[in-house]
C-alpha positions in Angstrom: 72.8 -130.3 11.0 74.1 -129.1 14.1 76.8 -130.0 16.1 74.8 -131.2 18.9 72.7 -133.4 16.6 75.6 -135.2 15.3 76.8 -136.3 18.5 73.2 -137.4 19.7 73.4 -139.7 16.2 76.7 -141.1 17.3 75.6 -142.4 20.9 72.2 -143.8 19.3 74.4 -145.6 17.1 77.3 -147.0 19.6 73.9 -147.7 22.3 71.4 -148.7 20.3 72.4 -152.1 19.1 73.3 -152.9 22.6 70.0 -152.1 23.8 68.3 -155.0 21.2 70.4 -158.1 23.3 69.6 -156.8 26.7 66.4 -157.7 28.8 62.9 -156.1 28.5 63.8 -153.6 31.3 67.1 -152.7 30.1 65.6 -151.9 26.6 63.0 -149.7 27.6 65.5 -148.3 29.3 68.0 -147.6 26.4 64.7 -146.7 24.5 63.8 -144.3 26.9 67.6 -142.7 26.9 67.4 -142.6 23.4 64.0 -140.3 23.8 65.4 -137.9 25.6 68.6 -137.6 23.2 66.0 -136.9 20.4 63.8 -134.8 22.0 66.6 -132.5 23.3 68.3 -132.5 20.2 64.9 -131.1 18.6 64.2 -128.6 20.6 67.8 -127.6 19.7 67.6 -127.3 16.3 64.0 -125.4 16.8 65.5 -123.2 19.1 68.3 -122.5 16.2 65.9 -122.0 13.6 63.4 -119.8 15.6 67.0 -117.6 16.7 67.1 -117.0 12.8 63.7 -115.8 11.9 63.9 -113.7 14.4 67.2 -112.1 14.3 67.1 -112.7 10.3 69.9 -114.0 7.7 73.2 -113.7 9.3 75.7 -111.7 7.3 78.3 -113.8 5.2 81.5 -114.3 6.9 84.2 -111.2 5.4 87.0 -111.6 3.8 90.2 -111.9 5.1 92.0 -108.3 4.2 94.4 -108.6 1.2 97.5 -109.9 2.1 100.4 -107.4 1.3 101.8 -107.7 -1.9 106.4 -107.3 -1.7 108.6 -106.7 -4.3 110.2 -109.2 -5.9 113.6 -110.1 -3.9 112.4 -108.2 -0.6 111.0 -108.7 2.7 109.0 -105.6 2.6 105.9 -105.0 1.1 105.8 -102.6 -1.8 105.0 -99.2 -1.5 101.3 -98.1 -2.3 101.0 -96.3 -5.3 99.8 -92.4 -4.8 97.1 -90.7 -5.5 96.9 -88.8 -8.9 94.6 -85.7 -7.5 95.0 -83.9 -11.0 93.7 -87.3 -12.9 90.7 -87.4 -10.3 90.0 -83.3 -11.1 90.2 -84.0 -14.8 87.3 -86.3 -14.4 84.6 -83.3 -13.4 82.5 -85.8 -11.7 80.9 -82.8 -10.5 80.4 -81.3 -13.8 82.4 -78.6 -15.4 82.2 -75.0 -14.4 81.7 -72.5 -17.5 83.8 -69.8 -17.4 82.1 -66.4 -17.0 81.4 -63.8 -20.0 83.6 -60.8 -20.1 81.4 -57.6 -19.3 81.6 -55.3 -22.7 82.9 -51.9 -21.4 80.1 -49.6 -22.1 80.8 -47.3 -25.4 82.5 -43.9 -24.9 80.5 -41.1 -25.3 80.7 -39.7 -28.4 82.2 -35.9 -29.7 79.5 -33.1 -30.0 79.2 -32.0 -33.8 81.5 -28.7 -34.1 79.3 -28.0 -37.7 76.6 -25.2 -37.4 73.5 -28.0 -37.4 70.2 -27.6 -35.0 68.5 -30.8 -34.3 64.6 -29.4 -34.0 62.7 -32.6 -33.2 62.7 -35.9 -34.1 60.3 -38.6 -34.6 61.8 -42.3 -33.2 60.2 -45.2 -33.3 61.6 -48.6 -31.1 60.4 -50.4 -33.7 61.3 -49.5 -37.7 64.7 -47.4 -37.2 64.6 -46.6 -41.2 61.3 -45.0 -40.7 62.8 -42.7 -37.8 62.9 -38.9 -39.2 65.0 -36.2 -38.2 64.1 -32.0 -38.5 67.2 -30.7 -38.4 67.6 -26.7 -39.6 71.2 -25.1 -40.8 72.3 -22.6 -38.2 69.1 -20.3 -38.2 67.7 -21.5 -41.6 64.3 -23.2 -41.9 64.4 -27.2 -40.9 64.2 -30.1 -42.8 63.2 -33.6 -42.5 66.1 -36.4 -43.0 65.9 -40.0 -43.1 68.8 -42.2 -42.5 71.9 -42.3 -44.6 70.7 -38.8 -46.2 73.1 -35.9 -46.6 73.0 -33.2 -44.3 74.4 -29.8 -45.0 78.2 -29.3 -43.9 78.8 -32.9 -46.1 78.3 -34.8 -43.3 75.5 -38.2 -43.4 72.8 -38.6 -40.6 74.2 -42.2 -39.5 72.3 -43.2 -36.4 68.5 -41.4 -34.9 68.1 -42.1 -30.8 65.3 -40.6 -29.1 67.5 -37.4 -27.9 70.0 -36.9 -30.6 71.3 -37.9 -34.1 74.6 -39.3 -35.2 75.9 -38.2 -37.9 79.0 -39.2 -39.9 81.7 -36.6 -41.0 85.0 -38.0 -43.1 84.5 -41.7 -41.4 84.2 -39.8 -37.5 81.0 -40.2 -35.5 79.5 -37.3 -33.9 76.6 -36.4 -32.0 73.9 -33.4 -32.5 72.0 -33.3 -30.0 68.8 -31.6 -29.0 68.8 -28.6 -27.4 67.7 -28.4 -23.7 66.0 -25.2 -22.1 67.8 -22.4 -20.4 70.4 -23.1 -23.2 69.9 -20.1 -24.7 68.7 -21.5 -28.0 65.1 -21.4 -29.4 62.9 -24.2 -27.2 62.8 -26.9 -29.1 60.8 -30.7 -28.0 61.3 -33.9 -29.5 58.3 -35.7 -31.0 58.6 -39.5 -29.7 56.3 -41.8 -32.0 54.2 -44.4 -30.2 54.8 -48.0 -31.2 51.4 -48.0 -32.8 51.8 -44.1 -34.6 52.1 -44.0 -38.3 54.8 -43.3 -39.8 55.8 -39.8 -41.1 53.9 -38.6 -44.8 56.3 -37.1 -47.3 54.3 -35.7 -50.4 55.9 -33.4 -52.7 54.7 -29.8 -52.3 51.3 -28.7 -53.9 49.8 -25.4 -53.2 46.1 -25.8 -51.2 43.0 -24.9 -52.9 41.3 -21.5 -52.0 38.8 -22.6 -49.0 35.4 -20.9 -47.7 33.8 -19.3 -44.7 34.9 -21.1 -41.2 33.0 -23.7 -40.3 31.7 -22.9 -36.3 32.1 -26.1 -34.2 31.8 -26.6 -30.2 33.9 -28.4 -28.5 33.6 -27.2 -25.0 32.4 -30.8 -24.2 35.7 -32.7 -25.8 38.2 -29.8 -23.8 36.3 -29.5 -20.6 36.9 -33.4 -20.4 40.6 -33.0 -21.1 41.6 -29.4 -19.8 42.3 -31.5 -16.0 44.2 -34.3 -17.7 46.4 -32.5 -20.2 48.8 -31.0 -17.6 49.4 -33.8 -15.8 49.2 -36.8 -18.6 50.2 -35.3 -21.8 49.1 -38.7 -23.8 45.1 -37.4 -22.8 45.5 -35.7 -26.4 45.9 -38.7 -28.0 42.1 -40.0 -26.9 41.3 -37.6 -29.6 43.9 -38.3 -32.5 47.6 -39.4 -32.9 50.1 -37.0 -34.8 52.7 -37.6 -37.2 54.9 -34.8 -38.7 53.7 -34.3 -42.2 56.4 -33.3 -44.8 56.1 -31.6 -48.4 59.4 -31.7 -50.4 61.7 -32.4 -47.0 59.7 -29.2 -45.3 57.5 -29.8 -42.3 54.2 -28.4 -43.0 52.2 -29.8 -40.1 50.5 -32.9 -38.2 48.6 -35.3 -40.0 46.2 -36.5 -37.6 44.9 -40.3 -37.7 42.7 -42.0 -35.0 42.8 -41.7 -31.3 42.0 -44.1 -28.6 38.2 -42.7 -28.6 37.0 -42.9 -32.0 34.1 -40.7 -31.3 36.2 -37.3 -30.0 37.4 -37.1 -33.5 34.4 -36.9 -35.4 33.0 -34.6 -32.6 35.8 -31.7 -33.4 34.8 -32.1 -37.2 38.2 -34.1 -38.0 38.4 -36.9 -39.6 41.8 -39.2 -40.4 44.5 -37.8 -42.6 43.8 -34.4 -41.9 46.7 -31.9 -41.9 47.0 -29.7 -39.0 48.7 -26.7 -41.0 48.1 -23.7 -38.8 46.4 -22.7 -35.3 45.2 -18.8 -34.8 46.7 -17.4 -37.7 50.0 -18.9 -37.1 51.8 -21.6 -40.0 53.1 -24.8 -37.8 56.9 -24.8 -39.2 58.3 -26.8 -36.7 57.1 -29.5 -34.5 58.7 -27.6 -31.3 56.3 -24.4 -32.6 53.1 -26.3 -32.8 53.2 -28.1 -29.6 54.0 -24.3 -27.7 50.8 -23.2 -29.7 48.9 -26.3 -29.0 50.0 -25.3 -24.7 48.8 -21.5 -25.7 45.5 -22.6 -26.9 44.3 -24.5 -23.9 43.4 -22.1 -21.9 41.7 -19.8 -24.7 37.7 -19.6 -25.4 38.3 -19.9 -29.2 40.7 -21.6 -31.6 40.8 -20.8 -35.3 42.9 -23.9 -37.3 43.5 -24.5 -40.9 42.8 -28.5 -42.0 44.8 -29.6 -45.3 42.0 -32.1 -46.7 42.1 -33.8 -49.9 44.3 -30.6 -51.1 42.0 -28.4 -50.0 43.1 -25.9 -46.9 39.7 -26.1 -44.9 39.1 -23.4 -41.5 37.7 -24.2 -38.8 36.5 -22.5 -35.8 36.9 -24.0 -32.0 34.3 -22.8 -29.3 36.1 -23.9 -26.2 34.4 -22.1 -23.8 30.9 -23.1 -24.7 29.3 -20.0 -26.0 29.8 -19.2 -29.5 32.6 -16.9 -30.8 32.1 -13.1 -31.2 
């Protein structure tokens, strides 16, 4: 109840009982006094309460501020205590940074090989490193194939194959061999990189091929003419016809064994099938892989190609008409 009705209470109660003794007139008179007093005092309390719905709850009265504490004996207040900003850091309310990872130094190169060793080609794969096979030849002597972990001549152990050298292992010393690069004045050499989907490289032990007939006569004008454009310029166009893998007899390359390409058709068009050998092209024995892809560059541009096929044991010719007319 508000102020102002509280006093309009107190003169109804001090006037009131006066107003029962006096006379007719002077009671409608304190009745009519006491009308107004109620009246106004209600549209008080309405104006009050309409004040508040419209300007909403008021807030509750604050607190008086903390009174200042003193130490004991003394008129002063005591000091506030500081603020511990190494306590407040140790909290990581923000989270805790991670400290950064060192950056690995990349490894020094290693020492080229001093030992008499000629990497010839390789075969790599990304996927399978123990099936990765290395031709590597002593000085001018014939190559060899080598896995890793096998002994190479000079009592060193082929350690490590990468796609553009070997690392070998000599007396607990890394080195490198690499392969040769052209204008080096060494015999032009190529590395043969496997596909991730090649096969892997055939070792057989050595078994002389059975006497063969008369070539067999085949055109494939139709199969070159498509890839004569593409050869030059995308190399991998040979391998619509067939993927090759070196093929080894007793550690000696002997030639590519071919296996299907991305067209399954050209294949069976050149009279090849998968697992044939590759073993020689116009007369000349594929030793090396470096030797039969320069042959394999010789022969694109000819009108004829004569190839020998290692099949089932048996050293098959066959005769290429590249040119579309048949061979004199």
């Amino acid at each position: 109840m508000t102020h102002f009705a509280r006093r309009a209470l107190l003169a109804m109660e001090k006037y009131a009982p006066l107003a029962l003794f006096r006379s007719d007139g002077g009671s409608r008179v304190a009745v009519a006094f006491v009308n107004v007093i109620l009246v106004v005092a209600l549209a008080r309390a309405l104006a009050g309460l309409t004040l508040a719905i419209l300007t909403g709850p008021s807030l509750p009265p604050t607190e008086s501020p903390a009174r200042a504490e003193f130490a004991p004996g003394s008129d002063h207040p005591a000091p506030s205590r500081p603020i511990d900003g190494a306590a407040i850091a140790a909290w990581h309310l923000f989270g805790q940074a991670e400290a950064g990872r060192p950056v690995e130094a990349p490894p020094a190169p290693l020492p080229a090989t001093s030992l008499k060793l000629r990497l010839v080609g390789i075969f790599f794969m990304e996927q399978g490193g123990d099936r990765a096979l290395a031709l590597i030849a002593e000085d001018n002597g014939p190559e060899r194939g080598y896995r890793l972990g096998e002994p190479l001549p000079g009592g060193v152990r082929l350690q490590r194959i990468q796609r553009d050298h070997v690392v070998v292992s000599r007396n607990g010393r890394e080195e490198a061999l690499k392969l040769p690069r052209l204008g080096d004045g060494v015999p032009e050499t190529a590395p043969m990189l496997a596909q991730p989907n090649a096969p892997e490289p055939t070792v057989e032990p050595m078994a002389e091929p059975a006497a063969s007939g008369e070539a067999r006569i085949i055109d494939a004008s139709a199969v070159v003419e498509r890839l004569r454009g593409e050869v030059m310029t995308r190399p991998q166009a040979l391998e619509d016809i067939a993927f090759a893998s070196p093929y080894l007899q007793n550690g000696q390359f002997v030639g590519f064994r071919l296996r299907q390409g991305r067209d399954p058709k050209l294949l069976g068009q050149l009279g090849l099938r998968g697992g044939d050998v590759i073993t020689a092209i116009n007369g000349v024995r594929l030793n090396s892989p470096a030797r039969g892809l320069t042959l394999l560059q010789e022969v694109l541009g000819a009108d004829r190609v004569d190839v020998r096929v290692l099949r089932d044991g048996v050293e098959i010719p066959l005769t290429f008409s590249l040119g579309g007319r048949p061979p004199r």
